[in-house]
FILUM-22853 format. One record per atom (N, C-alpha, C): x, y, z. Coordinates in steps of 0.05 Angstrom, whole numbers, plus 5000, padded with zeros to 4 digits. Example, Ala and Ser with C-alpha at 12.3 -4.5 7.8 and 13.67 -1.06 7.14 Angstrom:
residues 2
526448865156
524649105156
526449345156
525749555142
527349795143
525850015157
END
This chain:
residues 512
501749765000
500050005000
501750255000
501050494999
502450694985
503350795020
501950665044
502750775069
504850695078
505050375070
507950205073
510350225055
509850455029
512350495022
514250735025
512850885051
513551115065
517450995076
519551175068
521351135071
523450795056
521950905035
523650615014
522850734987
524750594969
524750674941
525050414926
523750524899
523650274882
523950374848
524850234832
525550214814
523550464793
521050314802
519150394781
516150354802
514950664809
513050604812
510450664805
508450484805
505350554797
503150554817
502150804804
499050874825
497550854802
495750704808
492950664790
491350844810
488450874786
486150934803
485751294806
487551474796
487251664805
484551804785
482751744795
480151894777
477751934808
476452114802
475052214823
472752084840
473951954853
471551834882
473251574884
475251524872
477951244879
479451404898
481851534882
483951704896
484051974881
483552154902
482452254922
479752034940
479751944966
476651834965
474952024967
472451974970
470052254972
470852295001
471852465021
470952495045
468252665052
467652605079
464952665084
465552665100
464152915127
463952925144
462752685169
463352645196
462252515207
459552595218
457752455214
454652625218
453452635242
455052455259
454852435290
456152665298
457852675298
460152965303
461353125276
459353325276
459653535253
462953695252
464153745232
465953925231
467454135258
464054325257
464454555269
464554485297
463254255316
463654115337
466454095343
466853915330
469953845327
471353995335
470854225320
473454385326
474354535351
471754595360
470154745388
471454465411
470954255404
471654105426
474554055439
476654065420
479153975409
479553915380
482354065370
484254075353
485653865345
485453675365
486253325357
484653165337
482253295341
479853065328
479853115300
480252915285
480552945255
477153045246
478353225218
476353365207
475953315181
474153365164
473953315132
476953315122
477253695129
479653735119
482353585110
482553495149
484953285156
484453095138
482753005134
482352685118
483452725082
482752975079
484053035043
486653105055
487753225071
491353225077
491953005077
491552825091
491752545097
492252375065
490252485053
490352325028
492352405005
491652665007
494852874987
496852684998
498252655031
500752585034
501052325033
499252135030
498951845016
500251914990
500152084965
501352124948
502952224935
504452314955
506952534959
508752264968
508252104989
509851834991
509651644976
508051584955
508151394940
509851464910
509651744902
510651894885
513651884886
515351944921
517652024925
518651774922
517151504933
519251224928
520251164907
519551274876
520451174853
522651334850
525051174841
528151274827
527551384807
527151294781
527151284758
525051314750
522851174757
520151194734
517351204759
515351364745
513051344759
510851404737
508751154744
507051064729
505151144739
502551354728
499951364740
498151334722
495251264726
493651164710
491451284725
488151294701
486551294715
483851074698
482250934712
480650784696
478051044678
477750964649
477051184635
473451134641
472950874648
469850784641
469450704674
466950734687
466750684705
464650424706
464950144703
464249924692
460749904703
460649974728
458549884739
456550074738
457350274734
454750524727
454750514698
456850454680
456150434646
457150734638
458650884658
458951234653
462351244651
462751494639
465951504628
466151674660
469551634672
470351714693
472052014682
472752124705
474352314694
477252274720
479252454708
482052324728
481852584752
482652514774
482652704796
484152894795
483153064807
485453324809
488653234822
488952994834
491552884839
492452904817
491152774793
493452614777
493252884758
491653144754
492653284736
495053574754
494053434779
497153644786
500153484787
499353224785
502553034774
503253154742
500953184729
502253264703
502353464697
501353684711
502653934717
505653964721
505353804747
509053814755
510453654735
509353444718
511053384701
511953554675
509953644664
510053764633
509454074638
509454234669
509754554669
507954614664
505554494649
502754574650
500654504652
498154524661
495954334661
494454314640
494154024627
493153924615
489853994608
489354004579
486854004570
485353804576
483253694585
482253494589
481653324571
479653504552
479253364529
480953174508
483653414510
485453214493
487153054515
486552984545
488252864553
486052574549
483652624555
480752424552
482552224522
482252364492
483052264471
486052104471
487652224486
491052114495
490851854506
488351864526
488251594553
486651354531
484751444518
483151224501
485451174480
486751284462
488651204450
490751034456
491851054476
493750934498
492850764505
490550574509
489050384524
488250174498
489449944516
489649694490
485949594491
485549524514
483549434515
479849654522
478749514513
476049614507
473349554517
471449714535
469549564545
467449494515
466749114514
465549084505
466848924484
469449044477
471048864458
473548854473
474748694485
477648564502
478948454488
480148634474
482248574454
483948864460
487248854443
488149104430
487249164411
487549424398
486849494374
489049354360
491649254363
494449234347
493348864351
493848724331
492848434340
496648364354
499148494350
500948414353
501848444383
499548584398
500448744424
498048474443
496948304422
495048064442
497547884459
495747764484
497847704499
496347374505
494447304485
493847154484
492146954455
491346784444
489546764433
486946864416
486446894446
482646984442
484147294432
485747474455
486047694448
486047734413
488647554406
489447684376
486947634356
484447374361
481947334346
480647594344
480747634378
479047874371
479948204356
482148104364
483548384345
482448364321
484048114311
483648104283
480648104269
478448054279
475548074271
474848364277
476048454294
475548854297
476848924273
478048904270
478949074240
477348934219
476948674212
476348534196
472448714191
471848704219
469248864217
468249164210
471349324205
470649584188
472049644166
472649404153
473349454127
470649354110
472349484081
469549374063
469849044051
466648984051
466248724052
468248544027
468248654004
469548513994
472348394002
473448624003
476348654015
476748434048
475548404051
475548174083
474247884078
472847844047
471547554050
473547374047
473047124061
474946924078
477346964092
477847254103
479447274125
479047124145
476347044159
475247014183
474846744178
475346504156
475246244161
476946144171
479546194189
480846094213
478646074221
476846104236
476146114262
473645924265
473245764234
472145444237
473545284238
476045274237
477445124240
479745124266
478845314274
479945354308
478645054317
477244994322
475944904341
472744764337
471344484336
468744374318
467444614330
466844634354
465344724375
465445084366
466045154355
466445464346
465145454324
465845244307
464645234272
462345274273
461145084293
458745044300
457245174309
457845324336
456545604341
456545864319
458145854309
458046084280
456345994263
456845774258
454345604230
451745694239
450845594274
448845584283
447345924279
449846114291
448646374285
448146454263
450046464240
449546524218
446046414196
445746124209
442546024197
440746254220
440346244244
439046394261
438146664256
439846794233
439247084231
438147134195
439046894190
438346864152
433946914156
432847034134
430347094142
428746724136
430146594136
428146324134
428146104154
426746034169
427245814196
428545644183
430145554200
432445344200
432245194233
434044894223
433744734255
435644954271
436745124270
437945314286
436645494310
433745524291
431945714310
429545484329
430345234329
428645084347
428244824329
425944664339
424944554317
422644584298
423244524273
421344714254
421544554227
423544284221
422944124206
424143914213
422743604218
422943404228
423243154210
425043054220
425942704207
424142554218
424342264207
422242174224
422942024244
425442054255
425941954287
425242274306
425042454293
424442624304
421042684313
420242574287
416742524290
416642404311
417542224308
417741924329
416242044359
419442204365
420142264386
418442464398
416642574378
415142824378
411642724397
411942474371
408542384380
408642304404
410042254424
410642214445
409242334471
410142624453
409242854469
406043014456
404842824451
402843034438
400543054473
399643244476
397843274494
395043014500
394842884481
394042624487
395742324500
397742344492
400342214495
401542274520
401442424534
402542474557
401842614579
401442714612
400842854624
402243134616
400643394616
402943644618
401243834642
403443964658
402444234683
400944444664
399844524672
397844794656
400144984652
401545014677
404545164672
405945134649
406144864644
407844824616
406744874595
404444894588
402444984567
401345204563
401445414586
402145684590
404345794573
406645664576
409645744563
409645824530
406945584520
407245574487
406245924486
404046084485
403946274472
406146464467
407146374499
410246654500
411546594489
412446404480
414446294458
414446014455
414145894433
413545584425
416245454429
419145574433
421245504438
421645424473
420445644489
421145674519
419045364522
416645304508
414045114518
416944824511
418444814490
420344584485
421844544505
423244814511
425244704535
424144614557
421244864566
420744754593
418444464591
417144484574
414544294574
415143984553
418044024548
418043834535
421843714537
423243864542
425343714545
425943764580
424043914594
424443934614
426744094632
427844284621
429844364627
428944634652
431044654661
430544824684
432544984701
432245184708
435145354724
435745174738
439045264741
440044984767
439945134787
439144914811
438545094837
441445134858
441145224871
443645334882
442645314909
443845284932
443545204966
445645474971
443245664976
445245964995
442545975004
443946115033
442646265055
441246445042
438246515046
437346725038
437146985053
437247195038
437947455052
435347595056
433247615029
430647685037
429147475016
426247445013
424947325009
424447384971
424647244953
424647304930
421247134916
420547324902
416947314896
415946984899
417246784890
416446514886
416546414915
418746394927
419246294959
417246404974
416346734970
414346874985
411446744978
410546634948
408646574945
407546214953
410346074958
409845804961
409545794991
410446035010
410745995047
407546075048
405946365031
403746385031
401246175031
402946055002
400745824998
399845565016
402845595027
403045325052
401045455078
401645725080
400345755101
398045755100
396345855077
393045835062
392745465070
393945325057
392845045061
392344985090
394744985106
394544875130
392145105143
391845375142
389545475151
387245365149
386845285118
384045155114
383944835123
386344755129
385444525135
385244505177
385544645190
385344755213
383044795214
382845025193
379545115199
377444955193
377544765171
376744555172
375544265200
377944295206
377744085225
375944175252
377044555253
374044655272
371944735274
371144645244
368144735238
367544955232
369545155215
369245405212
369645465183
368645315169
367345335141
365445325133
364045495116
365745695108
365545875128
367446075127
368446225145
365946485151
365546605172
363346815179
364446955198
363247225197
364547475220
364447395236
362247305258
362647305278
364947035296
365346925274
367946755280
371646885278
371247165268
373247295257
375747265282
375447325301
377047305314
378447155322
377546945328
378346615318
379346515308
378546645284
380346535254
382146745252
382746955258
386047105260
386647055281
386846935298
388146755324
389646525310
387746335296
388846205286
391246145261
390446415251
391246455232
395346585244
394746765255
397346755277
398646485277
397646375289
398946035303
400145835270
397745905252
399545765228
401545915216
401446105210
402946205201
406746185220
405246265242
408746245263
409645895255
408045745250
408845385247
409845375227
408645485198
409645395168
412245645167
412645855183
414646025177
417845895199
416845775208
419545615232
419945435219
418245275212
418944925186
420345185164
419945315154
420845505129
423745565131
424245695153
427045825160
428245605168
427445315181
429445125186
430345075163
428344995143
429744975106
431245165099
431345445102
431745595084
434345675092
434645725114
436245785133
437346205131
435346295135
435146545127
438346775137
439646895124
442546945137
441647155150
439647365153
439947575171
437347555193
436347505212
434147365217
432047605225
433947905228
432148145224
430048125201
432448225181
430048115155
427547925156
429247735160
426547475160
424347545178
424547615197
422647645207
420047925204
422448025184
420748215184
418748185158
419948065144
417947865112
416847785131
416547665148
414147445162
412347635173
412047795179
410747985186
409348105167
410548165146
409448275119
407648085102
407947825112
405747615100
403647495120
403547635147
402847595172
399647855160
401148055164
398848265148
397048205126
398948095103
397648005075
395547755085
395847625107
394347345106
391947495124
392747695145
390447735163
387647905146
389648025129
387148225112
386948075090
387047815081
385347605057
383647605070
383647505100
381847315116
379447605122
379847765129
377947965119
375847985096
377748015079
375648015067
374547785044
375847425063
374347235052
371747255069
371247385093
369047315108
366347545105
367347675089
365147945078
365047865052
365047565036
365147555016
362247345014
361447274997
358647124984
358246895002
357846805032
357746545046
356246215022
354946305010
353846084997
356145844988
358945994980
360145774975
363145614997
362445444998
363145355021
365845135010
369045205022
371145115007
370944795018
371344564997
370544355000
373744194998
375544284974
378544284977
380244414974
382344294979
384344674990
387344454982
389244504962
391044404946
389744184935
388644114915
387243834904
389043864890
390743584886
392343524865
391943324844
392543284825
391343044811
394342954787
394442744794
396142604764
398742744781
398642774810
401442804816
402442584851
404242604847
404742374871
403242464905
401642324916
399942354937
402342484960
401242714966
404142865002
402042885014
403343045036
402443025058
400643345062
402943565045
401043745042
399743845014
397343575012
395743564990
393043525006
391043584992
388143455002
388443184999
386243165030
386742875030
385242685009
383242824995
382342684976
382642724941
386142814943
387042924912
386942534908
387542574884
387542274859
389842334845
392142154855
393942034833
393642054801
391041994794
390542034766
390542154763
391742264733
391342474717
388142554705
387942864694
385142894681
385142884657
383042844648
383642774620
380942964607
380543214592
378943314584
379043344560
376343514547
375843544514
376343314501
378043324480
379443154471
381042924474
381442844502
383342714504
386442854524
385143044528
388643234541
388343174571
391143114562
392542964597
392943224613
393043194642
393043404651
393643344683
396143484694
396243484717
396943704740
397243694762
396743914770
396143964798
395244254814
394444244843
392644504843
390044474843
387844674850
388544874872
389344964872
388245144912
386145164914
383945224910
381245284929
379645074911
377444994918
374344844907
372944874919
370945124918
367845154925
366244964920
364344924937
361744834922
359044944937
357345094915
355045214930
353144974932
352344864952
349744704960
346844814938
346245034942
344145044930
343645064902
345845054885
344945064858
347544794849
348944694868
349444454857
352044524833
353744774840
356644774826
357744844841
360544894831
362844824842
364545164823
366745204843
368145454839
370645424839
373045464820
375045454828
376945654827
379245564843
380645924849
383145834860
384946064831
388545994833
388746294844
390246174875
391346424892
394046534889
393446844876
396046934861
396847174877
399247094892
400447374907
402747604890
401947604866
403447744855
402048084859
402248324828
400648414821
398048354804
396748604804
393748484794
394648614755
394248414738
395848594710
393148774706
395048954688
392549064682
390349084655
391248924636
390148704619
387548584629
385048654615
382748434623
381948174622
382148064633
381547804636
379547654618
378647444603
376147464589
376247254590
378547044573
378846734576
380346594582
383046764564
385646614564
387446734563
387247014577
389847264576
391647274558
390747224516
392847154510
395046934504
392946654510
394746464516
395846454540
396346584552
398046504574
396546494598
394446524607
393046514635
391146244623
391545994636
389845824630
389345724652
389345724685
388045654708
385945604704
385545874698
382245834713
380145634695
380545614670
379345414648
379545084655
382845004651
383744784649
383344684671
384944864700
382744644719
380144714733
378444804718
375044774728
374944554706
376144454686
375344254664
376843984684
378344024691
380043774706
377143734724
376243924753
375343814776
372643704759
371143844737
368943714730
369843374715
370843314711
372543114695
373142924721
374443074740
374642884768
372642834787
370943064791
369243074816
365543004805
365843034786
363642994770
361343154773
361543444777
360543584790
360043834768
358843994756
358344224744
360644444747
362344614740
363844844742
363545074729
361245234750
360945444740
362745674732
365145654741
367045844737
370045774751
371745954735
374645864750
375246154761
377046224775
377546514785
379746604792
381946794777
384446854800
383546984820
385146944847
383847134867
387347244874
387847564871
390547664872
390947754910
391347524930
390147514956
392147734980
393647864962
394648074981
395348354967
395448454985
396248834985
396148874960
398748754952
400348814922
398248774902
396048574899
394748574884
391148714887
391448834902
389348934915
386848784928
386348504927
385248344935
383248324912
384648374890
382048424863
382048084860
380748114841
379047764825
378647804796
379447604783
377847604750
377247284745
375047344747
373547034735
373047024711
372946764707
372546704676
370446524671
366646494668
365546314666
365246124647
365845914660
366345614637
363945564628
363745734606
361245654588
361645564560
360345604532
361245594514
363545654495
363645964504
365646164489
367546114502
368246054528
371146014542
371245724536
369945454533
370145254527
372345234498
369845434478
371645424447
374545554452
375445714468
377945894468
380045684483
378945484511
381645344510
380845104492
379645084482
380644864455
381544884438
382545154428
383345314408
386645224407
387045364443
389245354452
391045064455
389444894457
390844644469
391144484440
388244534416
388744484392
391444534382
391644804389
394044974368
397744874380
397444824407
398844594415
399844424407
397344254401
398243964398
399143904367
396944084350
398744114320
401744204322
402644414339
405444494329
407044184342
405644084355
407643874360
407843694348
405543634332
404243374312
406043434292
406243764276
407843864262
411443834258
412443864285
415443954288
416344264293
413744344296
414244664296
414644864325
416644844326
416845004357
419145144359
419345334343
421345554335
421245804355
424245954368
424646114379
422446414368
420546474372
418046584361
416346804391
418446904401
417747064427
415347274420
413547274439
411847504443
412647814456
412048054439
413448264447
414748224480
416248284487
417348304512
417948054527
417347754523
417647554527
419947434534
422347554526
424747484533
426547644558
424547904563
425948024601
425147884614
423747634626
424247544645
424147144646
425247094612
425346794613
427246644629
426846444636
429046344654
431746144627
430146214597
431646124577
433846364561
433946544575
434846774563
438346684564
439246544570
441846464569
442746344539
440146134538
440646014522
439946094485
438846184487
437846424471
438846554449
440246744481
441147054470
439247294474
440147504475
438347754478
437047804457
437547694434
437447984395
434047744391
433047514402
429947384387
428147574378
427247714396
425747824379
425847984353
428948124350
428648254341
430048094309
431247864322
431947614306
428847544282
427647494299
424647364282
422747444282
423647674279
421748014257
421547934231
423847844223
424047844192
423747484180
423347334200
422247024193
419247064174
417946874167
416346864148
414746824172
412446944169
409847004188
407746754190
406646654158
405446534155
405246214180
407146154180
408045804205
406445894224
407146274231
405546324258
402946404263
401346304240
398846364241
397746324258
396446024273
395345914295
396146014315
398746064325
400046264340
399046464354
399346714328
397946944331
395546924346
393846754338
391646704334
390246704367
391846544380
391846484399
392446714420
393946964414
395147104425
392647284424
391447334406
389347584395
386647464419
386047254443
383947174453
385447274482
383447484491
384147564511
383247384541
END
């Protein structure tokens, strides 16, 4: 450090860093003990001031240890804000004292970028002879290769299939990916027939699929392959959590909704009514402190302030659902609370979910876990309702949001298919703050009947087909969990693909 080379000398020395808020650091006053305090109290107690002397003579000793040569630098780009830095008044009174005058900025700005081999964005030199590696001199050499004129550079750049299969290959792959005609590059979109094979396998008669996974096709027919059909998935990672991230917050919710209703259940307090209110946020206390202690023994939360203070924040969200489930329509009275079907029997499932899968319309396999099942006694249906702690969108609800909201349809078609019971309707209910405790139902009648058959039709052809091409819906790619695999440029990639394949598609997208 520049403190330990106080009284020693060295050959050649270098200070990096001199640009403003490195060296110099920002000082700031202490806000406990102001300046003008300070001074009033005793002349010992360091002040703003002292702290920039302090720092000047850090570089008056690091300056004096060099014999011969002294190296200063300052970084030009400040990486993590994306903003160009400028160099501190240290380093332009070093070049003051070196060159007798102070420097123009501007042309010292053009001197430092000139002088600097490497580049945010491209990590190469500009000189391919100044690479100190490989990759460096490739990339040199394709920077230049990329602002000359095209003629003059064709087959410069075929080294670099023959670097390596695994390079050829990723170039081949890009280069079909951006050509305006689908290719097996952009997904699958023309099939052999071990590929058929492998396809009919998966057709929605052929197999169980989560409503989740069939959700995925409108947003992109590529994301529905990875996740709904080759199964792929983020890898999970075992760290301490610091605060609660939207999915973890919505599965501790959901646990605590079940075990409530099945509590309340067992004490005869369904469906739920005011004058029981107190009771039931008593109780509601007591589950919640149980499923949040089993939670944090899993999770193992690293700051336990935090945690507890999320628990509290879902302590509120659960006491004001329960509000205003009990000022809500009494006629329907919750009969199951997680029904799962076509998935392996736990412990926190209803006790009367079915292993089997459902099988509706046509033939479509279907599996899955209800949260709520009404059933009104007096007219003899049944209600169902996916509890969503997100926000409430602001998009209207009608059938199928688009393709992508299929709850409320697919399973009121499952419980009638299982329970044998009429379903008058399916419902999101958005059960806290964030979502305002709003609802959009969707009644399972004719017109929502024809719209998810549309959907699950249009499905099962692209699969019958081979057709499940990288094909994103505006904005579909900020928050895929496939965006790695990808790339950022899809959409703007298969703007210029041929439209027509995506007819059924569209089609599906245009049903709100």
């Amino acid at each position: 450090t520049l403190d330990e080379s106080a009284a020693r000398s060295f050959e050649i020395v270098f200070i990096p860093g001199l640009a403003e808020g490195i060296f110099p650091k920002k000082t700031l006053e202490d806000p406990l003990l102001l300046d003008e305090h300070r001074q009033k109290l005793s002349s010992a107690l360091a002040r703003r001031q002292d702290k920039s002397e302090e720092e000047r003579l850090l570089l008056r000793i690091g300056s004096a240890a060099a014999r011969c040569k002294l190296v200063v630098s300052y970084p030009r780009m400040d990486v993590a804000q994306g903003r160009a830095r400028v160099p501190s008044l240290y380093g332009l009174e070093l070049l003051r004292a070196a060159e007798g005058r102070l420097p123009d900025l501007g042309q010292l700005e053009r001197q430092a970028a000139e002088a600097a081999q490497s580049r945010l964005g491209w990590p190469s030199p500009r000189v391919p002879e100044k690479a100190i590696d490989e990759t460096e001199y490739d990339l040199a050499v394709l920077d230049g290769l990329l602002h000359d004129p095209r003629q003059a550079v064709k087959g410069k750049g075929r080294f670099l299939l023959e670097v390596n299969p695994y390079l050829a290959r990723s170039l081949r792959a890009r280069h079909k990916r951006w050509r305006s005609q689908w290719s097996d590059a952009d997904g699958i979109v023309a099939v052999d027939a071990m590929t058929q094979e492998t396809l009919e396998r998966h057709r929605l008669s052929s197999r169980p699929y989560s409503v989740t996974a069939l959700q995925t096709y409108a947003a992109c027919p590529y994301r529905f392959l990875l996740y709904g059909i080759h199964q792929l998935r983020p890898r999970e990672e075992a760290v301490a959590i610091q605060q609660l991230d939207p999915l973890t917050r919505g599965q501790l919710f959901h646990a605590a909704q079940f075990e409530l209703f099945r509590r309340l259940s067992q004490a005869g307090l369904l469906p739920t009514r005011r004058e029981y209110l107190d009771q039931i946020l008593s109780l509601t206390d007591e589950v919640l402190d149980q499923v949040a202690a089993e939670y944090a023994e899993r999770l193992a939360p690293a700051i336990p302030r935090i945690w507890e203070s999320e628990i509290e924040d879902l302590r509120v969200d659960l006491r004001s659902w329960i509000r205003e489930v009990v000022n809500q329509d009494q006629n329907w009275k919750p009969i199951h609370y997680e029904f799962s079907f076509g998935l392996p029997l736990e412990r926190d499932r209803d006790s009367e979910s079915q292993s089997q899968e459902a099988v509706v319309m046509d033939g479509v396999r279907l599996r899955g876990s209800t949260d709520l099942i009404e059933y009104d006694e007096s007219r003899k249906v049944l209600r169902i309702t996916d509890h969503k702690t997100g926000k409430l969108p602001q998009a209207r609800l009608q059938f199928i949001g688009n393709g992508e909201i299929l709850q409320p349809l697919l399973y009121g078609l499952a419980a009638e298919s299982l329970l044998g019971i009429p379903v008058e309707s399916g419902r999101l209910y958005y059960c806290t703050q964030r979502g305002e405790f709003q609802q959009q139902s969707v009644l399972l009648n004719d017109l929502s009947r024809r719209a998810i058959r549309q959907v699950t039709g249009t499905i099962d052809q692209a699969i019958a087909r081979g057709f499940l091409p990288a094909a994103p819906r505006r904005d579909a790619c900020q928050n895929c969990d496939y965006h790695l695999v990808c790339g950022p440029y899809e959409e703007i990639r298969t703007r210029g693909k041929p439209r027509k394949e995506l007819g059924p598609l569209e089609e599906i997208r245009k049903i709100s």
